[in-house]
Steps between C-alpha positions, in 0.01 A plus 500: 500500500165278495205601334181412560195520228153432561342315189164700439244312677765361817767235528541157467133483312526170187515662176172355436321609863690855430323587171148351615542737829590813303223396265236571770679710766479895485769678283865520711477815660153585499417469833683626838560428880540754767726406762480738814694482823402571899642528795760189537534424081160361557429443166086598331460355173260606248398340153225424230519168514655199689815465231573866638462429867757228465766710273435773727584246841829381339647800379441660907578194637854461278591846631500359835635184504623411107787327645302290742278397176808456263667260763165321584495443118798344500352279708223415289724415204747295670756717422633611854836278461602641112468863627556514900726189541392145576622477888271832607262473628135584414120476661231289378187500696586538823842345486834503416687320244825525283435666168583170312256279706231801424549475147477141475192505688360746270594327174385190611154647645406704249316427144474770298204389273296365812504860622452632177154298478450542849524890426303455173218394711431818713253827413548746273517709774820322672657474183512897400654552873738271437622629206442867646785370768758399286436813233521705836830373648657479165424873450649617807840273435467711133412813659791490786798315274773322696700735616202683698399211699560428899877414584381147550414416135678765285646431225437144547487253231199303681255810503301386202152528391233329621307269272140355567673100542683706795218605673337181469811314664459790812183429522566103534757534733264718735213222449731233627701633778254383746566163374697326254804797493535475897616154420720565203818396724341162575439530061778549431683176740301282317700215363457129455637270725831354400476147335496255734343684771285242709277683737449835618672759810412387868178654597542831579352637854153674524626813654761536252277501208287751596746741564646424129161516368450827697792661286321452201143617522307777565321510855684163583596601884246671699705730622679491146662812385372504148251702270231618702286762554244663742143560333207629675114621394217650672128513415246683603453391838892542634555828332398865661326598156331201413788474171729223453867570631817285340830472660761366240875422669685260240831333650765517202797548372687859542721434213429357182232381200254457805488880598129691471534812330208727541241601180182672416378360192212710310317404154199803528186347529595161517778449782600668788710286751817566747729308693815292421671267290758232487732331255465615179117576424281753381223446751425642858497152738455671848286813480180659467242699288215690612278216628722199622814435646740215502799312612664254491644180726683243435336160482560196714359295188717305342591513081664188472524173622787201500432179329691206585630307228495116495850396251569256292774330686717407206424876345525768796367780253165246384212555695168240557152647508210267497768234460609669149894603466566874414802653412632799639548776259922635485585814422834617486488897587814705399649832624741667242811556651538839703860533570475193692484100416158455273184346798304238411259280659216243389192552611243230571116547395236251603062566417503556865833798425792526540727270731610665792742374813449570891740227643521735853084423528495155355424597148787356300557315227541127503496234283140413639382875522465775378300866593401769286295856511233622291414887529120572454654849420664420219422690199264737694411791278175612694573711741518826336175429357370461895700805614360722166177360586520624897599827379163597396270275761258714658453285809703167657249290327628580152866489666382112597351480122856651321697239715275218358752436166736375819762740403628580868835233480544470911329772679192574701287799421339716792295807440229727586265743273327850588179333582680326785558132364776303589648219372811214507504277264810264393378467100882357430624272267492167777588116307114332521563212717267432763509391875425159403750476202815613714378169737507293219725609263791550780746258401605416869465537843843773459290651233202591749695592722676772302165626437341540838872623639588759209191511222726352256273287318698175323265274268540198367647541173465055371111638472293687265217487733729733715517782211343820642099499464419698198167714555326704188445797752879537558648758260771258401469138530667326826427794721225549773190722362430840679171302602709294778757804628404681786345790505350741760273766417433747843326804596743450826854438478789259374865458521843288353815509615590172287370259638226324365092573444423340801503759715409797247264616757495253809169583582360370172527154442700449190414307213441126485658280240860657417754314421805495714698590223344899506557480899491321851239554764540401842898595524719745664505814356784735496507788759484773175106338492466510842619788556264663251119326627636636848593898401158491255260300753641737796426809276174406429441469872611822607752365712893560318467846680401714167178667482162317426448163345538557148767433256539834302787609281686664776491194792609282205812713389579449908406178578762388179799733617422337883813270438393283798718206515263238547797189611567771749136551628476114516828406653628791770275438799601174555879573396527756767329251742733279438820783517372640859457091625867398395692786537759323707562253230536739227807593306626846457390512164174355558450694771574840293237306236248517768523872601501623170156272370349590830514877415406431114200677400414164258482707192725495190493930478806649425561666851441143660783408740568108465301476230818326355576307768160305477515471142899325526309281857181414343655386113672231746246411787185471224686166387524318823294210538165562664564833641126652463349418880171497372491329121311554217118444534289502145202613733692801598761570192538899530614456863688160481805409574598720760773567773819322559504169734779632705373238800618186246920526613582354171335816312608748778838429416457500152343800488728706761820387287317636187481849697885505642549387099332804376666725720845391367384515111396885608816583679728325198320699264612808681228603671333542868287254584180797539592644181193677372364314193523838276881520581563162282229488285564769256567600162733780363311759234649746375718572796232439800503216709099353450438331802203243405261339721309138477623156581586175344202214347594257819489750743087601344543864462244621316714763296709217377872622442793229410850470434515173217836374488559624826458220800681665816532935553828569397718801582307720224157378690252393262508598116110498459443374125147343529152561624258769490513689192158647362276583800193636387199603701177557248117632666267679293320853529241662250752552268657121473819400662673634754844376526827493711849273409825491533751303283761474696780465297408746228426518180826411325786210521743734398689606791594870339127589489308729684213260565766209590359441873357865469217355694658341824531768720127492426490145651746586768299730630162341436337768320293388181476717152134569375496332147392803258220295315248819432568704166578840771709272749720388218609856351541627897763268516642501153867531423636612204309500157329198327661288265288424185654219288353393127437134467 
């Protein structure tokens, strides 16, 4: 059997950083955390000091998902092929890859003394968490042995302590995933030409390279299905009580490293802060304290951009800048063998990064040209030094002030404090390359066009003049200064739904100078956005048929849990025109298709009768070529495009045959073709059938629920692994916060446990749980005794 032994001051620590660290630290075991659980396994930590916060996060968090963290560390060593076999498969970011190709991606991206001087470099205060994490998880492997873990990871010869170089390399690969590790396919396909290779691939198609580019990024396809999130705030003047209001709805992952877990974090005196985490970290990123809340969205910014590489033509791996040749940097990356034949692969490195292949969106490698990324996120160690800095802001001016280090890697932040303030503000980490440079540092017409089509920026690499501007206000050199991100500061209201600033609020005019790069203005935005203005501008009129014109806690919990399909809203009129006018011409199945939508009550709720039917019509008909009637106007973007042009024949057809279509994919998939939407959209705990309610990103229901990996219903409906996952609704009283959330899939990634998707019939039913922030509110709702642990 394994044992595991902490060393007295943590794991992993240099001999020489070890002895300084006991030197000054408090003798082992002098000091304690309390961990107490509510209702749910919500988890309230309380400690002295931050190093005790963080050992006291780990240790709860372990015994609720150790596994998840064991496997994700895997991950961050590169060791997923040695232990789980090189052909499984594995998630990084957002997508899926063989083990092997993880690990080599891994090896290759990560430097182990860059992040230990990139770590070096952070507070005091960062540092003690950090090495109150690892301590903590350590402990709780010590404290639980191998044979007492979850079936998933016991006994297993992988489940090893954490060391502080590990949580550095988790922390690196959540810092790039909205960049450089969404690419690592195109990474790790990047090969020189073979000698004697004369000129490049035939241009590829427009059309076709967005769509590959669209794969790869986050918030690439308006109507995407990606990371996103609904975030909302009220001020003073939209709320019944004059107090801000926050609304946080993050779309992510059900399964996996990306799961919120929920956490009260107290240091008397000094901290008092709730809400969730993600990954591994011992901070709250979504949450509240007694004067502010906060959530998050995610960004349309973007962390990286392209640079195209002019080669040397007798050298396909030299590069010319300024007319100077430069020679790519090889490195041979090696997987010991796991059972299988031994991976290799040589990776390419350039000043501008690493090389990196696209051929599907014209982005391959010649033996003219070359492309590759640099990540503005790379080596990002700020953000816990924002998010312990928002923990104790008093107001969502020193929010704005703690995200001024630019620790935020690719999210917008939107909140609202007690004295009914509200802001949005998109401080991210966003390349600093201005309007002007993309014009003349875009190596081609192809280039530009890329831009304006996808907001894949591609510079031209032969020129220094072309490296990213490099202002002393930025908190790291190459990236654009919290002085030129937008920022909106209200006493009225703002919203995101991931798209970008520009229409934070669309009745204040958003601010001048931003570079494309942090967002477009002027462009289509997806339904999610529109959606939102519409439900909060119709509130505040009095007119969406609840009481007054106010915003309160209550309306807001509604308005969310609506589940209005907005494609539906846009689209039905002028489809059932069109039914009732060619009726004769119909098909049988088309004609069923028509009944059914025409008796839809256009929402995405669970006792919704074609709900599915829509959903399988309008994943076809969005695609067909000019089918809005009345197109997108930038003077009118929360109400543009609209309806179908059923009177064009060529559309008609198009988008009757997408109906018939649907009806068949229903009826193969076993079902009728009004099947409520609860009788397919479901999930099995402990025994009861959950029927859940919300619709998918293209169809712009707010209460964003999606099946990834999942492109047609099939006879088990839809296995719902994605979307909203920590809803939280935060006012304020006398007291401080008054809260309300739901997690919907629990506490823990263990399927055995009790607080494995003990939370869904919540969501099912849309009721909310009040968050027990208050000293009297958390022992009403304790469970079991507190855990004190020496550290």
């Amino acid at each position: 059997m394994t044992s595991f032994r902490l060393a007295p001051c943590g794991i992993g620590i240099a001999l020489a950083t070890l002895l300084a660290a006991c030197a000054t630290a408090p003798a082992a075991g002098s000091r304690s955390v309390t961990i107490e659980r509510t209702s749910y396994g919500i988890a309230h930590i309380t400690a002295p000091d931050d190093e005790g916060i963080a050992y006291g996060v780990a240790y709860a968090h372990a015994q609720d998902n150790v596994c998840q963290t064991a496997e994700h560390l895997l991950t961050a060593r590169g060791e997923r092929s040695r232990f789980l076999g090189p052909q499984g498969t594995g998630t990084l970011g957002l997508g899926q890859l063989p083990n092997a190709q993880i690990d080599l991606f891994v090896r290759a991206h990560m430097d182990g003394a860059a992040l230990a001087r990139a770590s070096a470099s952070t507070s005091d205060e960062v540092k003690s968490a950090l090495r109150g994490y690892v301590a903590g998880y350590n402990r709780y492997l010590q404290d639980t042995g191998p044979a007492g873990l979850p079936e998933a990871c016991r006994n297993k010869p992988w489940v090893r302590p954490m060391t502080q170089a590990d949580l550095s390399r988790t922390t690196e690969l959540s810092m790039i995933q909205g960049g450089l590790a969404a690419f690592a396919g195109a990474v790790l396909a990047a090969a020189p030409p073979a000698p004697g290779t004369k000129t490049g691939a035939a241009p590829v198609p427009l059309e076709q390279a967005v769509a590959e580019i669209a794969r790869h990024a986050f918030n690439a396809n308006v109507e995407g299905g990606e990371l996103g999130s609904n975030g909302w705030a009220f001020g003073r003047n939209a709320t019944p009580d004059g107090r801000g209001l926050v609304l946080g709805n993050p779309h992510f992952p059900w399964t996996g490293i990306n799961r919120f877990w929920e956490m009260h974090l107290t240091i008397p005196g000094r901290m008092d802060v709730m809400g969730v985490t993600g990954g591994l970290s011992p901070v709250v990123a979504i949450g509240f304290n007694k004067d502010v809340a906060w959530t998050h969205t995610v960004s349309t910014g973007k962390r990286f951009t392209l640079y195209e590489l002019k080669l040397d033509p007798a050298d396909p791996t030299v590069y010319l800048v300024d007319g100077q040749r430069r020679k790519m940097t090889a490195r041979l990356v090696s997987l010991p063998d796991a059972g299988g034949a031994p991976a290799a692969k040589t990776f390419y490195d350039t000043e501008w990064g690493p090389v990196l292949v696209l051929p599907r969106a014209g982005l391959g490698w010649s033996a003219t040209t070359a492309y590759a990324i640099r990540d503005a996120n790379t080596l990002n160690v700020r953000s816990a030094q924002s998010w312990m800095q928002m923990a104790r802001a008093r107001n969502v001016g020193d929010l704005r002030a703690a995200m001024g280090n630019q620790g935020m890697p690719w999210i917008n932040t939107i909140a609202a404090d007690r004295e009914g303030n509200a802001m949005y503000a998109d401080l991210s980490v966003v390349p600093d390359v201005s309007a002007e440079m993309l014009k003349s540092c875009a190596p081609s017409p192809r280039a530009a066009a890329l831009l304006n089509a996808t907001g894949l920026a591609v510079l031209d690499g032969s020129r220094s003049a072309c490296a990213w501007q490099r202002d002393p206000a930025a908190a790291m050199a190459g990236v654009t200064p919290p002085q030129r991100m937008p920022v909106v500061l209200t006493p009225d209201w703002v919203q995101n739904s991931n798209d970008s600033y520009w229409l934070s609020n669309p009745h204040i005019a958003p601010p001048a100078g931003i570079s494309p790069l942090v967002g477009f203005v002027g462009t289509p935005q997806r339904l999610r956005t529109r959606s939102g203005i519409q439900e909060i501008e119709a509130r505040l009129a009095g007119s969406d048929g609840l009481p007054g014109n106010r915003m309160g806690a209550a309306e807001l919990r509604s308005v969310i849990f609506r589940d209005r399909n907005t494609a539906g809203m846009l689209v039905m009129d002028d489809l059932a025109s069109a039914c009732s006018a060619n009726a004769a011409a119909l098909t049988v199945d088309q004609a069923l298709g028509c009944r059914v939508l025409a008796a839809w009550d256009r929402t995405s709720n669970s006792a919704s009768k074609g709900a599915p039917l829509f959903r399988e019509f309008w994943r076809k008909a969005r695609n067909v070529p000019k089918v809005w009637r009345v197109p997108f106007d930038p003077a009118r973007p929360v109400v543009t495009p609209t309806g179908l042009d059923m009177a064009t024949p060529a559309t008609r057809d198009a988008v009757f045959k997408a109906l018939g279509e649907a009806v068949g994919i229903v009826r193969t998939a076993g079902f009728a073709a009004d099947v409520p939407l609860g009788e397919v959209q479901t999930r099995m705990v402990r025994g009861q059938k959950i029927a859940i309610h919300g619709g998918d990103e293209f169809e712009g229901v707010l209460n964003k629920v999606e099946s990834q990996g999942q492109s047609l219903i099939d006879p088990k409906g839809y296995d719902i692994n994605f979307g909203s996952s920590y809803m939280q609704v935060v006012g304020f009283d006398e007291r401080g916060p008054v809260a309300q959330a739901i997690l919907t899939y629990g506490q823990s990634s263990d399927p055995a446990s009790p607080h494995a998707y003990d939370q869904l019939p919540l969501f099912a039913a849309k009721q909310w749980h009040p968050l027990p922030f208050h000293r009297a509110d958390i022992e009403a709702q304790r469970v079991g005794a507190p855990l004190r642990l020496a550290y």
